[in-house]
Structure formats: structure tokens, C-alpha cells
ROSE-4610 file (N, C-alpha, C; in Angstrom, 1 decimal, always signed):
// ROSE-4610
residu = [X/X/X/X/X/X/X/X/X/X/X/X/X/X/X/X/X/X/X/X/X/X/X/X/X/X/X/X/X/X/X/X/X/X/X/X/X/X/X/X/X/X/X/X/X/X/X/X/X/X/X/X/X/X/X/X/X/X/X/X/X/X/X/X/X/X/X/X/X/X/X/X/X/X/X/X/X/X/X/X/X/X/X/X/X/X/X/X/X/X/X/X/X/X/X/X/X/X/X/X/X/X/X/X/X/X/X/X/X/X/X/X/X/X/X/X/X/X/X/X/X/X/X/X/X/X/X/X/X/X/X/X/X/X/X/X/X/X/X/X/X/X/X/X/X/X/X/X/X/X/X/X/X/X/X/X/X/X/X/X/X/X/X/X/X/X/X/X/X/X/X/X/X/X/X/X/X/X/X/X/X/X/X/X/X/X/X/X/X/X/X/X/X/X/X/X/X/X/X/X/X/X/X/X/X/X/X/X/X/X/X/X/X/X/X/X/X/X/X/X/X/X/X/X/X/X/X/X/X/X/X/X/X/X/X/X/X/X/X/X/X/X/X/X/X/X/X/X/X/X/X/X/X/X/X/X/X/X/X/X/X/X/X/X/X/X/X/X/X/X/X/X/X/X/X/X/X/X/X/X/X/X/X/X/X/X/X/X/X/X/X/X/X/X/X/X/X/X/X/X/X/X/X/X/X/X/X/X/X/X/X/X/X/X/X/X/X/X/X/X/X/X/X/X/X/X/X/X/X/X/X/X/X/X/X/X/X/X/X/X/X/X/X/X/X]
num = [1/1/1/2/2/2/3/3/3/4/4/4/5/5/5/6/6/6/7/7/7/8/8/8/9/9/9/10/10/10/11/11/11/12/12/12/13/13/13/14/14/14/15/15/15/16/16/16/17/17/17/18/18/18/19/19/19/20/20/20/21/21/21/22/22/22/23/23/23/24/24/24/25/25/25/26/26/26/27/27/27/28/28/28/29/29/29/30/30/30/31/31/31/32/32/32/33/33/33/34/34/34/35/35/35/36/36/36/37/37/37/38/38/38/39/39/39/40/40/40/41/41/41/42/42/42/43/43/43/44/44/44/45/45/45/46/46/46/47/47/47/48/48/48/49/49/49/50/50/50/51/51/51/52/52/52/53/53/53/54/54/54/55/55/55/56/56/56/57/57/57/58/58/58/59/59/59/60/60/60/61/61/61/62/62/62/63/63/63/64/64/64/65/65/65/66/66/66/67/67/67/68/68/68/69/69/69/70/70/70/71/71/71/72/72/72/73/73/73/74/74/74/75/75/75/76/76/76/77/77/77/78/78/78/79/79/79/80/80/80/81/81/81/82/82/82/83/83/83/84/84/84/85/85/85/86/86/86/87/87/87/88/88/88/89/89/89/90/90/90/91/91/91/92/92/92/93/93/93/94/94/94/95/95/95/96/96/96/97/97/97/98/98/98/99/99/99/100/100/100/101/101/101/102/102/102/103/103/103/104/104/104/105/105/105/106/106/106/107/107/107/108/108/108/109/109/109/110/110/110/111/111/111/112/112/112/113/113/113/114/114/114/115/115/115]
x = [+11.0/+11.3/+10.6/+10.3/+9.7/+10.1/+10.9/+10.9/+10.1/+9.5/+8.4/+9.4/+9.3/+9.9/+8.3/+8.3/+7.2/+7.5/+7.1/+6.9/+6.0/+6.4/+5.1/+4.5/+5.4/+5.1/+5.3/+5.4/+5.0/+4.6/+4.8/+4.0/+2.6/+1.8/+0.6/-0.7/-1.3/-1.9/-3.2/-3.9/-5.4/-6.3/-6.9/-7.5/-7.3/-6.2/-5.3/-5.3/-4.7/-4.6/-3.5/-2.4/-1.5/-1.8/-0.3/-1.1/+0.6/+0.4/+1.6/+1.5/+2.6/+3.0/+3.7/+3.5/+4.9/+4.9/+6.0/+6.5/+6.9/+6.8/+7.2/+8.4/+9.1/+10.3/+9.9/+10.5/+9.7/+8.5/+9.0/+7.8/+6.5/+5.3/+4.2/+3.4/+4.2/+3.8/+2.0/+1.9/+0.3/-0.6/+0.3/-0.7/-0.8/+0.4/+0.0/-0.6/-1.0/-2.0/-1.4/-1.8/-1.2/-2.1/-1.4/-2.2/-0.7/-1.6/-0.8/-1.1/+0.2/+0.1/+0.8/+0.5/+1.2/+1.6/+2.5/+2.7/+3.3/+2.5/+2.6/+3.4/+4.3/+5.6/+4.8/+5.5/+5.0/+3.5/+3.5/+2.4/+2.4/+2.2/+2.0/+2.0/+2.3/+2.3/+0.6/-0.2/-1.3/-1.9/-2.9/-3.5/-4.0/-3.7/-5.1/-5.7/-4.9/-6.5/-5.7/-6.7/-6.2/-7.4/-7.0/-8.2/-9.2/-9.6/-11.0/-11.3/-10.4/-10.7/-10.4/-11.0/-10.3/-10.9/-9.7/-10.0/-10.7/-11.4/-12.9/-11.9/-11.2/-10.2/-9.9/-10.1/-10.0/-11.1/-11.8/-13.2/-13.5/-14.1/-14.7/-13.4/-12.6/-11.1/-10.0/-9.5/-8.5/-9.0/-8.5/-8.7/-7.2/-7.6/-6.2/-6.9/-5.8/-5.3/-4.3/-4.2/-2.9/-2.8/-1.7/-1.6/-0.4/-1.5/-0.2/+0.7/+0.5/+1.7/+3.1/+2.6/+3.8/+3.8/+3.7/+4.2/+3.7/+2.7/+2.6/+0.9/+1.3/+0.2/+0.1/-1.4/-1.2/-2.1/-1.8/-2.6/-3.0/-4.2/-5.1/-5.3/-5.2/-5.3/-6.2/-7.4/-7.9/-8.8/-8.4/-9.3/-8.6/-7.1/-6.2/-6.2/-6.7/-6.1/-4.8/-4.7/-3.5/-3.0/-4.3/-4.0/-3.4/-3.8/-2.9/-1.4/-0.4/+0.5/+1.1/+2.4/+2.3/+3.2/+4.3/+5.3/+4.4/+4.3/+3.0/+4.1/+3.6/+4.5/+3.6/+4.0/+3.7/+3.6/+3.1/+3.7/+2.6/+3.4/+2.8/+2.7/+1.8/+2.0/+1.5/+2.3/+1.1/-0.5/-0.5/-1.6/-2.7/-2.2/-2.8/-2.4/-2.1/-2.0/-2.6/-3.6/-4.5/-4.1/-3.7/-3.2/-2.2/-1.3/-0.3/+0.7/+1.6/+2.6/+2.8/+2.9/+3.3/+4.6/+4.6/+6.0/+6.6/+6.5/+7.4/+6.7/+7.8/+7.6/+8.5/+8.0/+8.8/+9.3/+10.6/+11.5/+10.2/+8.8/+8.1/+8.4/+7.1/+7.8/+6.8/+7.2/+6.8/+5.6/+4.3/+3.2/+3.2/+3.0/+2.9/+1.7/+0.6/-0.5/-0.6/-0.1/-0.2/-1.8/-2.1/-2.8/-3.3]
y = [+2.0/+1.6/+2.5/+1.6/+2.8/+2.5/+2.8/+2.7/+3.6/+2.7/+3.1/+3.1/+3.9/+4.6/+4.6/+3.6/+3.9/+4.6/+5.3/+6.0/+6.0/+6.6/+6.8/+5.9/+4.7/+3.3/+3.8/+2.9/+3.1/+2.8/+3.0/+1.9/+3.2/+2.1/+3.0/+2.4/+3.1/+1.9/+1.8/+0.5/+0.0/+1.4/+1.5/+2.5/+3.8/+3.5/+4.8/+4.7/+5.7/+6.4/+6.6/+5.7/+6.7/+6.4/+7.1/+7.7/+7.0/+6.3/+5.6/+6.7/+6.5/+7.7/+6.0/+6.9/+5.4/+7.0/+7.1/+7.8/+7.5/+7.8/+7.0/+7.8/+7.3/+7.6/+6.9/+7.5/+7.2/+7.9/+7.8/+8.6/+8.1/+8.8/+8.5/+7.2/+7.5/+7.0/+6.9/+8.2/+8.4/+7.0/+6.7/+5.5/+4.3/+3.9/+2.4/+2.4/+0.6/+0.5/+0.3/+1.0/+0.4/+0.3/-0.5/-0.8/-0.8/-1.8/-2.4/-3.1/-3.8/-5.2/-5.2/-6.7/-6.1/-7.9/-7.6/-9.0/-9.2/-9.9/-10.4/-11.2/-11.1/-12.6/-13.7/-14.6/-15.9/-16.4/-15.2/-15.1/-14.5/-15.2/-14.9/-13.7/-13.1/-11.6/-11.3/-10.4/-10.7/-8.8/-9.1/-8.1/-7.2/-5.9/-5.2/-4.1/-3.2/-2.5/-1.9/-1.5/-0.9/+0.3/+0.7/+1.6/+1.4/-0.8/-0.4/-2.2/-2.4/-3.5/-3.2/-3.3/-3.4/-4.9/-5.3/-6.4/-6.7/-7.6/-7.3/-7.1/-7.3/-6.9/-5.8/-5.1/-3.7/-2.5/-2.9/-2.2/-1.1/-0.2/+1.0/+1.7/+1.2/+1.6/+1.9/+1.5/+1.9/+2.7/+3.7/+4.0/+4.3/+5.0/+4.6/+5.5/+6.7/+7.6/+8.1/+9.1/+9.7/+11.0/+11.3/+12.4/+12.8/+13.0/+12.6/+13.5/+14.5/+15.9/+15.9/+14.9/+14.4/+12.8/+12.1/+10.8/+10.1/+10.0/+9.4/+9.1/+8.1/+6.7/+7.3/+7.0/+7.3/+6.0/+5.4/+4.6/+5.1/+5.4/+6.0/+4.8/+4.4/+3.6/+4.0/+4.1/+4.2/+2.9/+3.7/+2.2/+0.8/+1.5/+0.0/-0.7/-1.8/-3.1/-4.1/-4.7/-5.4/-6.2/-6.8/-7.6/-6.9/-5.7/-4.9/-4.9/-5.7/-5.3/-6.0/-5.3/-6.0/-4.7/-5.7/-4.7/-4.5/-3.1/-2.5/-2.4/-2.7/-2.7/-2.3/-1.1/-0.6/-1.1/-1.2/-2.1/-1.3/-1.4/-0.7/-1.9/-1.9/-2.5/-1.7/-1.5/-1.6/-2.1/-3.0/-3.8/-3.4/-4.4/-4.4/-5.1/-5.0/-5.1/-6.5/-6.6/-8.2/-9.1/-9.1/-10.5/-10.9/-11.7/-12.1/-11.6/-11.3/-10.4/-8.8/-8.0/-6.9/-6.5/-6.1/-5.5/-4.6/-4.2/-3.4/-2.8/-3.2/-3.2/-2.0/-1.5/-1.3/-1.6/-1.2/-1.9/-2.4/-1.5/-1.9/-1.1/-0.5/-0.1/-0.4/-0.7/-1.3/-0.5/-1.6/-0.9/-1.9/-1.2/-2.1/-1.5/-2.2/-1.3/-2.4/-1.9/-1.9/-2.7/-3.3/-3.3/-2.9]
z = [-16.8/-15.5/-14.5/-13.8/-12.3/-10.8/-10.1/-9.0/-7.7/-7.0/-5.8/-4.7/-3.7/-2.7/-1.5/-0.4/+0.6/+1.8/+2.5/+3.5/+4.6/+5.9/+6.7/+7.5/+7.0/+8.0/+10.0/+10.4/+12.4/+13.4/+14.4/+15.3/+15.8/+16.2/+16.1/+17.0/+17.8/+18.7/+18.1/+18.8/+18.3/+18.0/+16.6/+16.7/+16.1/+16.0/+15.5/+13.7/+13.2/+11.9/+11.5/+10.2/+9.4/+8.0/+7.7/+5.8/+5.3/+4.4/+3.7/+2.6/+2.0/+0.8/+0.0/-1.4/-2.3/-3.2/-3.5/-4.3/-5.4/-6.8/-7.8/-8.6/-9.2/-10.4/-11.6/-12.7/-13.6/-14.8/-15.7/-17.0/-17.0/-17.0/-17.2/-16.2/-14.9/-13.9/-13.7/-14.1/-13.7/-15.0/-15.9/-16.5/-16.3/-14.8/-14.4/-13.3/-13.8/-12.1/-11.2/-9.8/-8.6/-7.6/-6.5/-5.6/-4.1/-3.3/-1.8/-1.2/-1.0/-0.6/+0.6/+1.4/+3.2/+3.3/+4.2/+4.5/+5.6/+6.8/+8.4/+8.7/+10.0/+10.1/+9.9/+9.5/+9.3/+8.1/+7.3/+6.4/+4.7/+4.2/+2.9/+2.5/+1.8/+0.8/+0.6/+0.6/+0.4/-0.2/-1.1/-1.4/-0.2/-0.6/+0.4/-0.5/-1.2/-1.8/-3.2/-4.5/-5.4/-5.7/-6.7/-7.1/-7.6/-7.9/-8.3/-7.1/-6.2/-5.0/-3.9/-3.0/-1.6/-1.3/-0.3/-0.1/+1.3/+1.8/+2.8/+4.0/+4.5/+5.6/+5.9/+5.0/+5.5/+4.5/+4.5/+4.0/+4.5/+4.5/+5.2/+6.1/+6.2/+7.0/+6.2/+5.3/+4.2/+3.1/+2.3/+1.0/+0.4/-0.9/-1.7/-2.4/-2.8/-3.4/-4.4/-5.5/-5.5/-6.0/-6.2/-6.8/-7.9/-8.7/-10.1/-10.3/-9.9/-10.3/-9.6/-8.4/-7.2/-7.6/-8.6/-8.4/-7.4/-6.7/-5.6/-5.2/-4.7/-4.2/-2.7/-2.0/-0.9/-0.1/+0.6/+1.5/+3.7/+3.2/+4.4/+5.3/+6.1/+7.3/+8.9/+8.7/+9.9/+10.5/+11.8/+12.6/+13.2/+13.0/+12.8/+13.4/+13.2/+14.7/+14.4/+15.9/+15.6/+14.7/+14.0/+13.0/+11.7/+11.6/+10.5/+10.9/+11.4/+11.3/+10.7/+9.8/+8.2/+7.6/+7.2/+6.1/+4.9/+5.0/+3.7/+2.1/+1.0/+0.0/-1.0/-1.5/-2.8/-4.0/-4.6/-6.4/-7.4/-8.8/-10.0/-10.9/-11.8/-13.1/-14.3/-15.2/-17.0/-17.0/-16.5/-16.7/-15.8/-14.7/-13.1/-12.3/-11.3/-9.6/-9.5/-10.0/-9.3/-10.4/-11.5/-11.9/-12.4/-11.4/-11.0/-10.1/-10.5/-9.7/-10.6/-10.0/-10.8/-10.9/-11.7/-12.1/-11.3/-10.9/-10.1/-8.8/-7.6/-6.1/-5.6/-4.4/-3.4/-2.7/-1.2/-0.3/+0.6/+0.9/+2.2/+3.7/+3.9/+5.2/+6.8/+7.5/+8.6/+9.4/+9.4/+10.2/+11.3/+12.7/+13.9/+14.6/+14.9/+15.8/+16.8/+18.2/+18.9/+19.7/+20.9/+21.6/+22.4]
């Protein structure tokens, strides 16, 4: 079992920079895939980047990290525009992140950038 814990979400204006944290619980965390996914009022759940995709929406502006000694995933956000705003949600799987749903999610924590 692994539970992800996200952080670091905010309101943040056009332009601007923050850093999500997901923190993980759980044995041998460091051997599943993870990624993050975000999801806009009135809009579908949708990819945004893992360790071997980003998705074209946020290219050259997002990267994705971690650090295994601390359990934890990090998502870098610069350059943000409004359209990034989007409950950001962590998720792990065994397998991978891109097909289907993965196994295990986080609560999501709220990104708002401002205009």
C-alpha cells in the first residue's frame, strides 16, 4: 500500500513559480511509477507530466523530480498561466502512470494563477 500526501499548492500570479511536493508512505516507494495529474472546474482529470512524458501543455515549463531518501515526488511549475489552474494530484503505480488509471492517488492540492 502507498499513500501520497501533496503539498505546496496556491494562488500565484501569471508568471510566477511553485514547487508541489507528494510525499509518499509506504515500502519501496522508490520502485513505482509516478507522475501528475490536474484537473480544472468543469473538466476532465487529465495528464500533465511523468518521468519519461510531459504533456505539450506544459513543456519547457514543468519538470518532475524526486527524491528517494525522502519519499517524495516533486513538481516544478514555472511560467504559470491562468490556464494552469487545476487541483494538481499526485498518483503512483507498479506499472505506470499512463495506462489507465493508477493505483494509487492523492487528496490534490489547489493551484490558482492568477491574471
Amino acid at each position: 500500500q502507498v499513500q501520497l500526501l501533496e503539498s505546496g499548492g496556491g494562488l500565484v500570479q501569471a508568471g510566477g513559480s511553485l514547487r508541489l511536493s507528494c510525499s509518499a508512505s509506504g515500502r519501496a516507494f522508490s520502485r513505482y511509477a509516478t507522475g501528475w495529474f490536474r484537473q480544472a472546474p468543469g473538466k476532465e482529470r487529465e495528464f500533465v507530466i511523468s518521468f519519461s512524458k510531459t504533456a505539450d501543455s506544459v513543456k519547457g515549463r514543468f519538470t518532475i523530480s524526486r527524491d528517494n531518501a525522502k519519499n517524495t515526488v516533486y513538481l516544478q511549475m514555472n511560467s504559470l498561466k491562468p490556464e494552469d489552474t487545476a487541483v494538481y494530484y499526485c498518483a503512483a503505480d507498479p506499472v505506470s502512470v499512463r495506462r489507465g488509471t493508477p493505483d494509487y492517488w492523492g487528496q490534490g492540492t489547489q493551484v490558482t494563477v492568477s491574471s
